[in-house]
N, C-alpha and C positions, 0 to 999 in steps of 0.2 A: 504494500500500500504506500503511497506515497507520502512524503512527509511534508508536503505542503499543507495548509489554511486550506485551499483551493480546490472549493465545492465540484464533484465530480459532474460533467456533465449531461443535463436533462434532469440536476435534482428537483425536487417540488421546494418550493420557497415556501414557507409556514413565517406569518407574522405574529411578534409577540412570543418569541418560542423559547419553555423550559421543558427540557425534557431532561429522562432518568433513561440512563444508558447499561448495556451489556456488553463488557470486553471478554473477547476469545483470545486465548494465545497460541501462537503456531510455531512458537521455536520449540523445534524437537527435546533440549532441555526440558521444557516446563510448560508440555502440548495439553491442552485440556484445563489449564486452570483460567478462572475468571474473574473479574472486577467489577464491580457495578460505582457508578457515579453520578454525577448530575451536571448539568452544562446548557448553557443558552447558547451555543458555537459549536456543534458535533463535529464539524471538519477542525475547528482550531483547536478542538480536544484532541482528536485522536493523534493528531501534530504532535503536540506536547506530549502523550503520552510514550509514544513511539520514539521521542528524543531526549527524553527522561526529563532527570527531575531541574534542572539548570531551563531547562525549556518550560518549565511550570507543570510539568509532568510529576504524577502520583508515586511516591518512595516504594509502593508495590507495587508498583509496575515497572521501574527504573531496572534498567539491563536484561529484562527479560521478554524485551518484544522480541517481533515483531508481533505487534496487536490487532486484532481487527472488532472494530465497532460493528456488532452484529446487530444486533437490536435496540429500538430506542423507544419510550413510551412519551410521546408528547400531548399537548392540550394543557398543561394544567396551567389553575388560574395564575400563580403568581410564586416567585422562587419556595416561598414557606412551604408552600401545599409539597411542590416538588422535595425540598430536601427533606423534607418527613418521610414521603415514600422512599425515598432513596435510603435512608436508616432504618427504617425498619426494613427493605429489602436485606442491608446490609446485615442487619444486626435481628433476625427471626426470633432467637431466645427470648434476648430483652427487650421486645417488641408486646407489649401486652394484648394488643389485637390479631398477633400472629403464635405468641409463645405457646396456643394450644394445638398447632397443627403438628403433626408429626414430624419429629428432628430427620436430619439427614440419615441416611442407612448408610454402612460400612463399606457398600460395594456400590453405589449409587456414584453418580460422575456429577461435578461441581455444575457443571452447562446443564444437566437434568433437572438438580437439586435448585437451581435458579429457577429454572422456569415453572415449577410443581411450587412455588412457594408466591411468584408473580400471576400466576393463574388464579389461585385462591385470594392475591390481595386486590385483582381486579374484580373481585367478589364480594369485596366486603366493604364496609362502612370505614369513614365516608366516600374513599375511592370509587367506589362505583356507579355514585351519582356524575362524577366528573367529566366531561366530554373530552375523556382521553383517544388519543390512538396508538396503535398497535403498530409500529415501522418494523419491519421485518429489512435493514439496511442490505444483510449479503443473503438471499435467499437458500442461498445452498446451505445454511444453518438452519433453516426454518426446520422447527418440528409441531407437531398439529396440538393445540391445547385439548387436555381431555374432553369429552364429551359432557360429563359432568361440571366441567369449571370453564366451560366459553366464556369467553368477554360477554358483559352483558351489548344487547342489540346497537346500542347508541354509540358503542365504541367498535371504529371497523379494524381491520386488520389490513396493511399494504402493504406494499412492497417497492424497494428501490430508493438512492440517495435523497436525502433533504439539505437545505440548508436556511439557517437563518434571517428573518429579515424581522428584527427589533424594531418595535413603534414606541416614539417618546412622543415629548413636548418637544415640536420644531422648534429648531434656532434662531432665536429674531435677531434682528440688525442693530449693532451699537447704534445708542439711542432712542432702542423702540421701549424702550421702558414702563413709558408711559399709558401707549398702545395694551402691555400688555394686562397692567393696573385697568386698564378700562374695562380688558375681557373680564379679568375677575368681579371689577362689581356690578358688571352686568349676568354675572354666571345665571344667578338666581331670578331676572327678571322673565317675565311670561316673552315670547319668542313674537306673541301677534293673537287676536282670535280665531285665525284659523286652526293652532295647533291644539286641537282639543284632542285628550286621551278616549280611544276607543271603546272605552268603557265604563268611566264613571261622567263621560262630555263635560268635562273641568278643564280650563286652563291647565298646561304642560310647560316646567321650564326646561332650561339645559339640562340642569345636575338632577332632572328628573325623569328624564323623556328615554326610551330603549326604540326602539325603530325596527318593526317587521324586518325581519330577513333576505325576504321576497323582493326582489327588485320592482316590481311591477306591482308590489303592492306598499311599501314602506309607511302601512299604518303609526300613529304614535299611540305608547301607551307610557302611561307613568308606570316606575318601576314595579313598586310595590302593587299595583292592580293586576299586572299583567305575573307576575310570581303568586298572588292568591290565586286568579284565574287558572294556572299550570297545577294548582295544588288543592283545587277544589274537587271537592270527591272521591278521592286519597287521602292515605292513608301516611305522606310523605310530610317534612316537614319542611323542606328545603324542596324547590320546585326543581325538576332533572327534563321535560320536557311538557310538549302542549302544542297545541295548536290556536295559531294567531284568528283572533276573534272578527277579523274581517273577512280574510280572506281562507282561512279555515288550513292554510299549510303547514305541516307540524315542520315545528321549532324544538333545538335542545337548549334548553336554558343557559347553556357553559357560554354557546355560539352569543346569542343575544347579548350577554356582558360581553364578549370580548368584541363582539363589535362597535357595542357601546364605547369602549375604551379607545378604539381606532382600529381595529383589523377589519376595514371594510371589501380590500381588494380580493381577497382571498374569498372569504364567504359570497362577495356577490360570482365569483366566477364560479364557485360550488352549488350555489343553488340555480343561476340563471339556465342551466339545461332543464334542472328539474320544473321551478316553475314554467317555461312556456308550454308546455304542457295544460299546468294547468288553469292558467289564464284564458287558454283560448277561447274562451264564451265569454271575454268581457272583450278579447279585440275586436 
């Protein structure tokens, strides 16, 4: 593998990305053993890792590459949620939510004992509300999750390189200072009377508004209307998915905040095949 930063090409770009990674090692020394991490850069990871620890590269994994980043679990909302999962991946014993699955067996292979122990945590609370996914990076490692411990439906499984594209607060121009003092005391102001929430027809402001998915339909709902609505009827207490009250397309509730936050490009080019479909009776 190559020791560049430099995203392999044809990766899928993911905005906003933490994911929790699986290293495989192939020097015949030390063939089979693995590392699990965390990283918002999978290609600048596996850089560093592969050129050890002087390169910002993990002290266990240092002179014992070459490594190959086989799988990587992304979606989640924000570094916390990731480095959680990543320690209790790490750390099964003293992981209270996992300590009661069965320990590793004596003849059981490290790349096995990962994956029977990640199957089971995308099973369980509160992981498995989260709109993660399944990156399968080198396929020729993929091996099939039990039949009993599938991801649950909302998180898919793919295959092939990614790489990252981070969404901040753009860079304003010396001087814009003032500009940017404005957007904030405007955060909270109503946007207009047209932007009424689809569900309780109330004025909607900024720091309150979530935005259908659907490109052709980009209803506005206030936050909290639209997370009762996903949770009404359930049994849930945190909303995981729903369908948007206008236009009836289900929504996973992860996608909705992260768009909310700015990953718009990505989600409208994932849903824009699916919707026009179902739009066709209002074109």
């Amino acid at each position: 593998m190559s020791l560049t930063a430099k995203a392999p090409e044809g990766a899928k770009e993911v905005e906003d990305f933490y994911g929790v990674y699986l290293l495989y090692c192939t020097n015949p020394k030390y063939k089979g053993r693995t590392y699990i991490g965390y990283t918002r850069d999978p290609n600048r990871r596996i850089s560093q890792h592969n050129r050890g620890t002087h390169a910002g590269g993990a002290w266990k994994t240092s002179n014992k590459g070459p490594w190959e980043m086989v799988l990587i679990i992304h979606g989640f909302p924000n570094d916390i949620s990731a480095l959680r999962f990543e320690w209790a991946w790490q750390h099964p014993k003293l992981s209270r939510r996992l300590n009661g699955l069965p320990p590793k067996k004596s003849r059981e292979k490290s790349f096995d004992f990962c994956m029977r122990l990640v199957a089971s945590m995308l099973n369980l609370g509160p992981w498995h509300k989260l709109p993660l996914t399944v990156r399968w990076l080198k396929p020729e490692y993929k091996v099939e999750f039990p039949s009993d411990l599938q991801p649950p439906l909302h998180m898919p499984i793919v295959h092939g390189p990614v790489k990252s594209k981070n969404v901040g607060t753009k860079k304003t121009k010396k001087g814009s200072k003032k500009a940017v003092e404005e957007v904030a005391v405007n955060l909270d102001e109503p946007e207009g009377n047209d932007l009424l929430c689809n569900i309780c027809f109330t004025e909607v402001t900024v720091s309150q508004k979530v935005v259908c998915l659907y490109p052709k339909c980009e209803a506005v709902s206030h936050i909290l209307c639209l997370g009762m609505e996903f949770t009404k009827g359930t049994e849930d207490i945190l909303p995981v998915k729903g369908n948007c009250p206008t236009c009836g397309g289900e929504e996973i509730w992860g996608n909705v905040i992260r768009k909310k936050r700015g990953c718009y490009e990505e989600l409208e080019e994932e849903t824009t095949d699916l919707c026009d479909d179902d739009f066709d009776e209002y074109d």
